[in-house]
C-alpha positions as CSV (number, residue, x, y, z in Angstrom):
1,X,-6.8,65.0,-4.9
2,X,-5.7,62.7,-2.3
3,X,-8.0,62.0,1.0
4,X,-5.6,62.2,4.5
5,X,-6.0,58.8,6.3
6,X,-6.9,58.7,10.1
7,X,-6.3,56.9,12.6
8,X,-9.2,54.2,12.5
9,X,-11.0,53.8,16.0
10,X,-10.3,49.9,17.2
11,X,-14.3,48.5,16.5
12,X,-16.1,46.7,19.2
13,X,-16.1,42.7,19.3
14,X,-19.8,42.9,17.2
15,X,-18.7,44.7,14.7
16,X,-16.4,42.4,13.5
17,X,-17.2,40.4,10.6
18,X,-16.4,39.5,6.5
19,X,-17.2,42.2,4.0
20,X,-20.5,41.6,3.2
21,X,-21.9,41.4,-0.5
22,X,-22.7,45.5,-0.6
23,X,-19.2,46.6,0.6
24,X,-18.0,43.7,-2.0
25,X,-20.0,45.8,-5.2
26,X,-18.9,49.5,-3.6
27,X,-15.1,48.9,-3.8
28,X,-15.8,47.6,-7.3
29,X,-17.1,50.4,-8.0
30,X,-14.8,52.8,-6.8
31,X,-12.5,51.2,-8.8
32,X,-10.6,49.5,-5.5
33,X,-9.5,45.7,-5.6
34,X,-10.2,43.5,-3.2
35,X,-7.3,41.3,-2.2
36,X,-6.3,38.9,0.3
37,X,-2.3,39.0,0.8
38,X,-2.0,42.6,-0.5
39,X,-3.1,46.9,0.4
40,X,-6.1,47.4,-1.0
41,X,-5.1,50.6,-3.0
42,X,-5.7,50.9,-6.7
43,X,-4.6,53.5,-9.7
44,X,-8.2,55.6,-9.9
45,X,-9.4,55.1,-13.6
46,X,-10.8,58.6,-14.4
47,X,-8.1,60.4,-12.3
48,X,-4.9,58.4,-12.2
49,X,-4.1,59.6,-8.8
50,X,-4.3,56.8,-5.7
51,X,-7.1,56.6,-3.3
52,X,-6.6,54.9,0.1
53,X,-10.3,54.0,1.6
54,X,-10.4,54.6,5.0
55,X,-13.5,54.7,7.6
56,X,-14.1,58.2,6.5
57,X,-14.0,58.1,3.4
58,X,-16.6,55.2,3.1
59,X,-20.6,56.0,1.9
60,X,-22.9,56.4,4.8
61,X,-25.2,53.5,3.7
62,X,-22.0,51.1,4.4
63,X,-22.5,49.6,8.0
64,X,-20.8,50.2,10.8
65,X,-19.5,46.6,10.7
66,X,-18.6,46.6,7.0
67,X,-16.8,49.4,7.7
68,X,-14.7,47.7,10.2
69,X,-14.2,45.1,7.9
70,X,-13.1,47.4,5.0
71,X,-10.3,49.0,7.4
72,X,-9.1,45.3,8.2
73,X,-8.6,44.8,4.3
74,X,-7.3,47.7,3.8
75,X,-3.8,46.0,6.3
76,X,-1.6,44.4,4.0
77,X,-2.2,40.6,5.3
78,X,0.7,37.9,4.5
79,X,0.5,34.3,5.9
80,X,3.5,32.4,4.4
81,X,4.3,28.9,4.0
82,X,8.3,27.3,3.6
83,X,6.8,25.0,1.8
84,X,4.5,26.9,-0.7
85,X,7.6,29.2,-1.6
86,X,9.4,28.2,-5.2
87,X,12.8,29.0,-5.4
88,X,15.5,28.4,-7.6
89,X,16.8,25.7,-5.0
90,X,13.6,23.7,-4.9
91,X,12.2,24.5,-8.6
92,X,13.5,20.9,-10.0
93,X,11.8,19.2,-6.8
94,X,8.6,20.4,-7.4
95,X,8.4,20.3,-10.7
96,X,6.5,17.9,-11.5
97,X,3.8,18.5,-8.8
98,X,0.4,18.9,-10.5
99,X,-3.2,19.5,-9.8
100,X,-4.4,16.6,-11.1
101,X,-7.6,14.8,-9.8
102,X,-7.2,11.0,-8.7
103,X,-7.8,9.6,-11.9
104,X,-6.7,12.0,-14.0
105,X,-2.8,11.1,-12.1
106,X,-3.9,7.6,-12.7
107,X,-4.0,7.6,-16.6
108,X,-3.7,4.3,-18.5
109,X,-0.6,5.7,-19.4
110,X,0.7,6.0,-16.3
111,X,-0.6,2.8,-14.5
112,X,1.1,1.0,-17.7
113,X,4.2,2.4,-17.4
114,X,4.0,1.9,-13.4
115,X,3.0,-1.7,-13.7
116,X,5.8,-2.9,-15.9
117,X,8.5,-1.2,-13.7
118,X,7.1,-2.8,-11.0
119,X,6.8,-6.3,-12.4
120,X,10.2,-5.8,-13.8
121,X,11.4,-4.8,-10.5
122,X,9.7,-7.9,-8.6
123,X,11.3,-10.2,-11.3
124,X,14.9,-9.0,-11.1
125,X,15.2,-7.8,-7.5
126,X,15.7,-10.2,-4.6
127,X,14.6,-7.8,-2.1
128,X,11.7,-6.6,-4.6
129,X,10.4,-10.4,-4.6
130,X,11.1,-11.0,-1.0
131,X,8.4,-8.4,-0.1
132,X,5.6,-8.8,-2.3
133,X,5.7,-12.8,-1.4
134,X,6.1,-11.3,2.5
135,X,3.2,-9.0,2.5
136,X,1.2,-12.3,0.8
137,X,2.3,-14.4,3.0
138,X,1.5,-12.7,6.2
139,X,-2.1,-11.3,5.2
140,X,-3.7,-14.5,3.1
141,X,-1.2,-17.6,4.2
142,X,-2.8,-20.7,4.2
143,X,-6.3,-18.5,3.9
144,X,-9.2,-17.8,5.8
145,X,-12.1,-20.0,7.0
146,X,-15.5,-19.6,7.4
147,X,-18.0,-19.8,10.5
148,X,-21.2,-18.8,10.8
149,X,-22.8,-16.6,13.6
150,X,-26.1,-18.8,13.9
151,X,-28.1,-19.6,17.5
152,X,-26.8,-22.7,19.4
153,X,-29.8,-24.8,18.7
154,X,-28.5,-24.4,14.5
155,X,-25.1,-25.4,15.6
156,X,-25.2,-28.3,13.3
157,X,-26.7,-26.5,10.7
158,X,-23.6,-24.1,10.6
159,X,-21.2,-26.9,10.3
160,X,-22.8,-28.5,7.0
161,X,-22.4,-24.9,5.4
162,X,-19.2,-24.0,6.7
163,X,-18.2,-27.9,5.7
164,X,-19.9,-27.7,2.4
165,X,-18.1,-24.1,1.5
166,X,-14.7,-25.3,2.4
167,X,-14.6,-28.1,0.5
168,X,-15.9,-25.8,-2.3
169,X,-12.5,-23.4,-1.5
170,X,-10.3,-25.9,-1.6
171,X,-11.8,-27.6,-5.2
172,X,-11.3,-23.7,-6.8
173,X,-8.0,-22.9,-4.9
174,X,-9.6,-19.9,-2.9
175,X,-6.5,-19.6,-0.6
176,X,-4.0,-19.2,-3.5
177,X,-6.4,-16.9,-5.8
178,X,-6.5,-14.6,-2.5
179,X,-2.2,-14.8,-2.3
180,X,-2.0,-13.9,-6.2
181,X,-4.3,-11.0,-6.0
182,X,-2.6,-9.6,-3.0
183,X,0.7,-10.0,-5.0
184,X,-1.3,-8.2,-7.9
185,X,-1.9,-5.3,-5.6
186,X,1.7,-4.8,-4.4
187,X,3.0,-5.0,-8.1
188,X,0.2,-4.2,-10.5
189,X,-1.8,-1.8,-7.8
190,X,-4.8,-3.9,-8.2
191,X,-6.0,-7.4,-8.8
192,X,-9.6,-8.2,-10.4
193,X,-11.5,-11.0,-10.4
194,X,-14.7,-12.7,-12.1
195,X,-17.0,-14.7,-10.6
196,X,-18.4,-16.8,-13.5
197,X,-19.3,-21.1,-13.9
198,X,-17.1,-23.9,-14.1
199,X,-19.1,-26.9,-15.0
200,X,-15.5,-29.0,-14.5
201,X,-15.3,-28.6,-10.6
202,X,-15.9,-32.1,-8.2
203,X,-18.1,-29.7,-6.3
204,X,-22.0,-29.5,-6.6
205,X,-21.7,-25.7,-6.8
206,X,-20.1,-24.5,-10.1
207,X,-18.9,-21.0,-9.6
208,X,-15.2,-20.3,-10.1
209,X,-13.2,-17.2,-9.2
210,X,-11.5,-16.0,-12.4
211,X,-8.4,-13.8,-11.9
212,X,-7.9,-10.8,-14.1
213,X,-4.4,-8.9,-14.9
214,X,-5.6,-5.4,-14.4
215,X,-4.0,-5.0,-18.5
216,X,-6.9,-6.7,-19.2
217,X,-9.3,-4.4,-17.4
218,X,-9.1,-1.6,-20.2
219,X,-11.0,0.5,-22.0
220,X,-10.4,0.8,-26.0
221,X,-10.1,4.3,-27.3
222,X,-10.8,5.9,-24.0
223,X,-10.0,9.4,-24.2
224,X,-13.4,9.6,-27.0
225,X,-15.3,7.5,-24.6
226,X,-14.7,10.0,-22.1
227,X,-15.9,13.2,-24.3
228,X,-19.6,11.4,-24.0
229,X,-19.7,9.5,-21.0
230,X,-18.1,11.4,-17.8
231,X,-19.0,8.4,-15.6
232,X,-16.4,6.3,-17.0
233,X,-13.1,5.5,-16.1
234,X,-11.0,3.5,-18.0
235,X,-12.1,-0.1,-18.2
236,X,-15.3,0.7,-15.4
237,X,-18.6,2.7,-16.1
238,X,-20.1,4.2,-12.7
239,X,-23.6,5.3,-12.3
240,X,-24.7,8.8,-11.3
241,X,-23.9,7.8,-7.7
242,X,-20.5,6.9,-8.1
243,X,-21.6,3.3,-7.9
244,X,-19.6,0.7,-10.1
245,X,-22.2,-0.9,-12.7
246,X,-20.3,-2.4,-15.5
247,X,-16.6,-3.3,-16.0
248,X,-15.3,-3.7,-19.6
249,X,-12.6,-6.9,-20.1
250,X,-10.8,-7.3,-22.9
251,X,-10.8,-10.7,-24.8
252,X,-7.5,-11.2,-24.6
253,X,-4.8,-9.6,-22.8
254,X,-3.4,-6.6,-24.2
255,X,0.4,-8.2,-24.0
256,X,-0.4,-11.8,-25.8
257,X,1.7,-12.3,-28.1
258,X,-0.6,-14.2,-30.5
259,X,-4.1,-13.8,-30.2
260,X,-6.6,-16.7,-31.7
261,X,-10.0,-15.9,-32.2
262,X,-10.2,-12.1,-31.3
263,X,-9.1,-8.9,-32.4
264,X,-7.2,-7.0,-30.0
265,X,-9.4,-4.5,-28.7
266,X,-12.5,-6.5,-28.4
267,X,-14.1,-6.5,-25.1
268,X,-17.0,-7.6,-23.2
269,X,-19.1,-5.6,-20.9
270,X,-19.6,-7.6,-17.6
271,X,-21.6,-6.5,-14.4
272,X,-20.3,-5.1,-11.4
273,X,-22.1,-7.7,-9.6
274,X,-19.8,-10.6,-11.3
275,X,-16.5,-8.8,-10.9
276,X,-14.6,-8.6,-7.7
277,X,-11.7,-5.6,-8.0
278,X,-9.0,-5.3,-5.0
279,X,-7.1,-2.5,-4.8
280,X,-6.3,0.3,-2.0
281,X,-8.0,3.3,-3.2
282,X,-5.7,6.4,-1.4
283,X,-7.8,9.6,-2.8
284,X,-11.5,10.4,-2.7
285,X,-12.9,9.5,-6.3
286,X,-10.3,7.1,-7.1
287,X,-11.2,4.1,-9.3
288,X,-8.3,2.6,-10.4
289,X,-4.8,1.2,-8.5
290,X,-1.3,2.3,-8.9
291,X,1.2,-0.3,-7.7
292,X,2.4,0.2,-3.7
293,X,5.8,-0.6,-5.1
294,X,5.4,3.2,-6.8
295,X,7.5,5.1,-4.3
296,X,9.9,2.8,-3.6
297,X,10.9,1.8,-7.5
298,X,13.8,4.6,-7.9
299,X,15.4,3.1,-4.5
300,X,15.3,-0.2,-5.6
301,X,16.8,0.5,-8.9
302,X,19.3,2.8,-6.8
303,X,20.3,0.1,-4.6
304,X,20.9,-2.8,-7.5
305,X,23.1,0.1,-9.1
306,X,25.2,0.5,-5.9
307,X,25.6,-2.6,-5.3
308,X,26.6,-3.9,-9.0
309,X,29.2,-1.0,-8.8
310,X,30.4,-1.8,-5.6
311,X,30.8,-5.3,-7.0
312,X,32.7,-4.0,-10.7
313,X,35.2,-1.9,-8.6
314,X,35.4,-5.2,-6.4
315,X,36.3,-7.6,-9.0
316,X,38.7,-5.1,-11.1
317,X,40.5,-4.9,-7.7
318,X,40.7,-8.6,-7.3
319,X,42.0,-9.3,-10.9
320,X,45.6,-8.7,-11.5
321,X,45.3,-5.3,-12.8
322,X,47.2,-2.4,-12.9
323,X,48.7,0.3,-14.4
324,X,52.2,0.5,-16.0
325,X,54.3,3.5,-15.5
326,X,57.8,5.0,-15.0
327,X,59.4,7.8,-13.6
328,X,63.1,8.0,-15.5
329,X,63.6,10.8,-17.9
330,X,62.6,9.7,-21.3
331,X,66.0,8.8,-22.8
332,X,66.3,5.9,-20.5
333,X,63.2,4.3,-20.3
334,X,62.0,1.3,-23.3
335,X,59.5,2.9,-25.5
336,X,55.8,1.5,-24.6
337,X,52.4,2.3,-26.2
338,X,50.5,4.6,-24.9
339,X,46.9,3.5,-23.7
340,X,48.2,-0.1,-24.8
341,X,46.7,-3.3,-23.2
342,X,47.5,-6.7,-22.8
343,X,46.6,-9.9,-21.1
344,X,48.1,-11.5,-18.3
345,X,47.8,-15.2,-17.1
346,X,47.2,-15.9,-13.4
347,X,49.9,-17.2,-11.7
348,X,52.7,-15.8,-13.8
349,X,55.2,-13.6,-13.2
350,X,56.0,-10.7,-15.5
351,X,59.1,-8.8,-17.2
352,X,58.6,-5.2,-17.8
353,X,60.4,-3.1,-19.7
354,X,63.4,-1.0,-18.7
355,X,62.3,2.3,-16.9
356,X,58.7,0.9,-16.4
357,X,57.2,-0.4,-12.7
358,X,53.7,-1.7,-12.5
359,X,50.9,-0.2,-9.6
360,X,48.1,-2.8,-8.7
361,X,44.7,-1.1,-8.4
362,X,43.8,-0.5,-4.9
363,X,40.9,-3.0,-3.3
364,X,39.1,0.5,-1.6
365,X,35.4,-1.4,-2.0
366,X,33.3,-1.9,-0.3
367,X,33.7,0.9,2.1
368,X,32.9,0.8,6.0
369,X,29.4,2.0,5.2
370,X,28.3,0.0,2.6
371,X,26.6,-2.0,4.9
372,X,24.5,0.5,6.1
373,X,23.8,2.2,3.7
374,X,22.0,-0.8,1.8
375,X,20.5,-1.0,5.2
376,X,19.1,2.4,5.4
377,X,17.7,2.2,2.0
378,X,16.3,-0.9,2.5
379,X,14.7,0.6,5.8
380,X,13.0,3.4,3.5
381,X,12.0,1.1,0.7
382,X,9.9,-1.3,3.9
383,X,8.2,1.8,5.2
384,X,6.4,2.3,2.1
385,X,5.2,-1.1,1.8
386,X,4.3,-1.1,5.8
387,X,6.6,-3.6,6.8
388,X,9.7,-3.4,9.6
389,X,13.2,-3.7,8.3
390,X,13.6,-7.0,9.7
391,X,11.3,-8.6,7.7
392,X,12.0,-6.5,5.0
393,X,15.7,-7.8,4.6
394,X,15.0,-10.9,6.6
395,X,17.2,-10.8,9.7
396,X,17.0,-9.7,12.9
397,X,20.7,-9.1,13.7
398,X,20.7,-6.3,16.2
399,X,17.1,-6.7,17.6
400,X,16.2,-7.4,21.0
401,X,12.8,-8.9,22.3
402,X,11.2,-5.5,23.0
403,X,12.3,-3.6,19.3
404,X,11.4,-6.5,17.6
405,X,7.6,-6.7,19.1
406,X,7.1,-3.5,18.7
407,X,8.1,-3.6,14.9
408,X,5.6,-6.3,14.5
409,X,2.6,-4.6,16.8
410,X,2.9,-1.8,14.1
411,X,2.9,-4.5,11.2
412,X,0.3,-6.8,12.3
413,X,-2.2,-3.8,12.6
414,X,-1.2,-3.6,8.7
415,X,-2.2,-6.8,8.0
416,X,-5.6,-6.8,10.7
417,X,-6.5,-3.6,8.1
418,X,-5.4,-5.4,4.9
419,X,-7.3,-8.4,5.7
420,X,-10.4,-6.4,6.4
421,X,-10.1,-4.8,3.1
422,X,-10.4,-8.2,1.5
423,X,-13.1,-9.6,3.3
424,X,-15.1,-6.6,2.0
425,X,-14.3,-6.6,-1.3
426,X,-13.3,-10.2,-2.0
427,X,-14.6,-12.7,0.3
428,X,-18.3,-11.5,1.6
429,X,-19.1,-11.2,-2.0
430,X,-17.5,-14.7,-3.1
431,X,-19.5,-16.0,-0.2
432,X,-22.9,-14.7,-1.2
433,X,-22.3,-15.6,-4.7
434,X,-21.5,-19.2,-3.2
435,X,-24.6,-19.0,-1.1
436,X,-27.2,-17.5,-4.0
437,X,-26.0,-20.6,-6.1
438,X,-25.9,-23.0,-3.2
439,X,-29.4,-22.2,-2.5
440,X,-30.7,-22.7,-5.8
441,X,-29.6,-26.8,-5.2
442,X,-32.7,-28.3,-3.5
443,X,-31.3,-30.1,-0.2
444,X,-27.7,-29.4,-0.9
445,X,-28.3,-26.3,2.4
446,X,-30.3,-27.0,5.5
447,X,-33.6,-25.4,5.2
448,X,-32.5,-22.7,7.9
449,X,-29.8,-21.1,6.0
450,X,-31.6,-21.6,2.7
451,X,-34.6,-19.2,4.0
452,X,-32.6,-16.4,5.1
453,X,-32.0,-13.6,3.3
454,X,-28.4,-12.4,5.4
455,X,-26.2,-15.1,6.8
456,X,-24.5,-13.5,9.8
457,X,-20.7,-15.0,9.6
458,X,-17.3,-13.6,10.2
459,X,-13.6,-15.1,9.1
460,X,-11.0,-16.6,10.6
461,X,-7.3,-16.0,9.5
462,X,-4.5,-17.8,10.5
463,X,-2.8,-16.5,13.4
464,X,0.3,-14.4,13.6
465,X,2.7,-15.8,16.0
466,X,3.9,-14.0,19.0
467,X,7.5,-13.5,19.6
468,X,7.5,-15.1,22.9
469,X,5.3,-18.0,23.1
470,X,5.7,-18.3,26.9
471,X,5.1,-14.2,27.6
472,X,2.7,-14.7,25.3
473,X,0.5,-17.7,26.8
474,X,1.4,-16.1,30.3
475,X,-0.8,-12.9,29.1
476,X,-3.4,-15.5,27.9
477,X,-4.1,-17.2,30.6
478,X,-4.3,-13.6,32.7
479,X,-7.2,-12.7,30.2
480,X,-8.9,-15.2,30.8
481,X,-8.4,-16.0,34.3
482,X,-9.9,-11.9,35.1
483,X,-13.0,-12.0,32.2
484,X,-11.6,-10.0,30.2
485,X,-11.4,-12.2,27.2
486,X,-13.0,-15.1,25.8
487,X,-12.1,-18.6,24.7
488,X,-13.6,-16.8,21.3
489,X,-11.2,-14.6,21.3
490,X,-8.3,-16.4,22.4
491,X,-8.6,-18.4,19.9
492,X,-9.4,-16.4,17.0
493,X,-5.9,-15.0,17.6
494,X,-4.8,-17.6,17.0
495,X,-6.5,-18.4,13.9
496,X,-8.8,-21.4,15.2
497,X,-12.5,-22.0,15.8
498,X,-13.0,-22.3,19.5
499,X,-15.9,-24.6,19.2
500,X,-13.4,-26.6,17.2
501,X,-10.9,-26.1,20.1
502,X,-13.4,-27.6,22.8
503,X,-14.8,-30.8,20.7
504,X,-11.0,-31.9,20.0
505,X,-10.8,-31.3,24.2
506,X,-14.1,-32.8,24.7
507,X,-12.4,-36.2,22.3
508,X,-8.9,-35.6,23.9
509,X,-10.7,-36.2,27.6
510,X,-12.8,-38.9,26.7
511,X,-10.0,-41.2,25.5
512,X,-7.9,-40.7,28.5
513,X,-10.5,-41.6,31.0
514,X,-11.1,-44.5,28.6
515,X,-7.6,-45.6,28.6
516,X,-6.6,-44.2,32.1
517,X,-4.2,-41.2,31.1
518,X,-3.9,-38.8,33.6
519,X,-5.4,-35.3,32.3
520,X,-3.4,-32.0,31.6
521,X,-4.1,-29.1,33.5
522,X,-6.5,-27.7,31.2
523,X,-5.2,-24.0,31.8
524,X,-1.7,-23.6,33.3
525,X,-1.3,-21.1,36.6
526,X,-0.2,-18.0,36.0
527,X,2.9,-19.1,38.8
528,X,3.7,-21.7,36.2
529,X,4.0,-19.7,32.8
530,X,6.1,-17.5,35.3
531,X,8.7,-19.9,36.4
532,X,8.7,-21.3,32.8
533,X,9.9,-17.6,31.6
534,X,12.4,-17.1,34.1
535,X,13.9,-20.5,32.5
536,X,13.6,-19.3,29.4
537,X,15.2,-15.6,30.0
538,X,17.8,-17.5,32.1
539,X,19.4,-19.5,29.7
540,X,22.6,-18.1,27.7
């Protein structure tokens, strides 16, 4: 038979609460699912006839609250997304959306296959090139320098290292190795690196920084390796923490052509603690990079196809082409070929046959918009990479002062966070490396910086250039006129050591009271940068 539902009473604010684990095993059963979305109402095995729970109908050692929880599931609850609906309309869109984990997406197969697009991309495509070498450019440029955060009384001490370690970065080409791994990022997703001897550098310290292709970084025969060992990712074992503790590289990269010594998929197994890997890791449990070129390689393959069309319908127009036809009845016009072609010099005038007239093809590209729409898909293919559109395309045609500075504010904080990125995976471990074997050297490192186990030290990077020097020094001189900057900082904007800053003042003011120049102001008035900008801003 079938129970009457009533009307259930509306429960008091305490009695409201999930099913607990009791009310869970009596609708079981009763034979009555449980379902979020749906009525809870179910065919009854033994009687076939339906059964609606209500309050009533419930066992007396079901609580009053479970009870009011029951009656809740027992509304037909919906909560519906646009976006999780599938349709016939968005089926093909979402097709290939997956629920892959991080490195499952990231297959070898798929970072291969992403990598040579890229490359391909980068080596064919003007724009492609122009904003890899962009993004390099603005994050490493002419690299960073080092300065350590000793007391006053080790100043000297400070300068031997920091002297001692440049000369080392420029003998190994630090600055450059930094620019090719951040072009290995863009294009390959990540760059690796080894830290291993080189008993042929002029320095006194012989470690070397190694660049890796991240082919090269591979795992032979990893989908068995995996079966046994379900810390590894291809080419990197972890520990149970998650911790990198061995990286396999191959003897010889995977795409040499002819390999002398080696067989192809011989590798050796290095530690974590000699291998430096950059790359921008965008889920949790990542371990590998995919190139940040990824989205934007259909647009650039759609823009070269646009463009070389545009061009081909260009040219065809330019050419003397045409078509030959007639319009007189066919008894009066010469009989012609159809389909039939022939060549025509330039310059030359022609004779057709009777009945026929020619019909030049019509010059209708470019269009008005092909201007903008190169520059709309440009615009798309720069927000990926996280650069404006003026520096994408280089050119600033339509930009003011205040569109264009606030472009770069957005693409400079890019470049603060990049830059950290490699001084924690890259530089702070190049430098310790540098130090542990530096140390080793009796009386190559003051006996300060030799007995310590941290050396506090930060990095300097050159500075990015403001768009408006004058606005810019104006602001500068307000910071530090009201205390709310330092000469530290100041400078450090700008790239520079301020205790190099005040020596070279301390040198600059010594000869000119030695040869009786008069001094420069040593900060200009804020009145001053003022009337400089009105100049400036005045001028056509």
């Amino acid at each position: 038979m079938t129970t009457t539902p009533t009307t259930p009473t509306t429960p008091r604010p305490s009695m409201m609460k999930a099913p607990g684990e009791g009310s869970t095993r009596l609708l079981e059963a009763m034979g009555v699912g449980v379902g979020v979305g749906g009525p809870v109402h179910e065919t009854a095995p033994a009687s076939g006839e339906t059964v609606a729970l209500t309050h009533e109908t419930a066992p007396a050692r079901v609580s009053l609250g479970e009870q009011s929880a029951l009656r809740r599931a027992s509304r037909q609850l919906r909560a519906l997304y646009d976006a999780a609906q599938t349709d016939r309309e968005n089926s093909r869109h979402w097709a290939n959306a997956d629920q892959l984990s991080a490195n499952s997406a990231n297959s070898p197969a798929v970072r291969q296959t992403l990598r040579s697009r890229a490359r391909y991309e980068t080596a064919n495509n003007s724009y492609a090139r122009g904003i890899v070498n962009t993004i390099a450019d603005y994050v490493i440029g002419t690299g960073p320098r080092l300065q350590l955060l000793l007391d006053a009384k080790l100043a000297a001490d400070a300068r031997r290292v920091e002297t001692e370690f440049a000369r080392w970065a420029v003998a190994v080409g630090l600055a450059h190795k930094l620019w090719t791994l951040r072009v290995s990022q863009a294009e390959s997703g990540e760059g690796f690196g080894l830290l291993a001897g080189n008993p042929t550098l002029p320095t006194r310290v012989t470690l070397d920084l190694r660049l890796l292709e991240a082919d090269q970084v591979a795992t032979p025969y990893m989908a068995m390796r995996a079966m046994v060992d379900p810390y590894a990712v291809d080419g990197i074992e972890f520990d149970r923490f998650g911790n990198p503790s061995t990286y396999h590289i191959l003897r010889a990269h995977p795409g040499q052509l002819s390999v002398m010594g080696s067989l192809p998929n011989e590798y050796d197994r290095v530690g974590a603690g000699s291998v430096v890997h950059l790359f921008r890791a965008e889920r949790p449990g990542q371990a590998r990079g995919i190139p940040e070129l990824t989205p934007a390689l259909p647009l650039f393959a759609l823009l070269r196809r646009y463009t070389l069309a545009v061009l081909t319908a260009s040219e065809n127009a330019a050419d003397i082409s045409g078509v030959i036809y007639t319009d007189s009845p066919g008894d009066e016009a010469d009989e012609v070929s159809p389909l039939d072609e022939f060549d025509i010099d330039r310059g030359t005038w022609l004779t057709m046959p009777a009945g026929w007239k020619t019909s030049q093809m019509k010059a209708e590209q470019p269009v008005s918009t092909y201007d903008q729409f190169k520059k709309s898909v440009l615009n798309e293919i720069a927000r990926a990479m996280g650069m404006p559109y003026n520096i994408a395309a280089g050119n600033s045609e339509g930009y003011n002062y205040s569109s264009g500075r606030l472009d770069h504010q957005a693409f400079f904080r890019f470049v603060q966070v990049d830059r950290q990125r490699i001084e924690a995976a890259v530089l702070d471990r190049v430098f310790r490396a540098w130090l542990d074997e530096a140390t080793l050297i009796e009386g190559y490192l003051p006996q300060s910086v030799r007995t310590r186990e941290l050396v506090p030290h930060q990095w300097f990077w050159p500075g990015l250039e403001h768009v408006d020097p004058a606005k810019e020094a104006l602001a500068q001189s307000v910071r530090l006129a009201n205390g709310t900057a330092t000469l530290a900082d100041e400078c450090a904007r700008q790239g520079r050591d301020w205790e190099e800053v005040i020596r070279q003042r301390a040198r600059e003011i010594h000869l000119c009271n030695e040869l009786g120049v008069p001094l420069p102001p040593a900060v200009a008035s804020a009145a001053q940068i003022e009337a400089v900008t009105r100049d400036e801003e005045a001028r056509p």
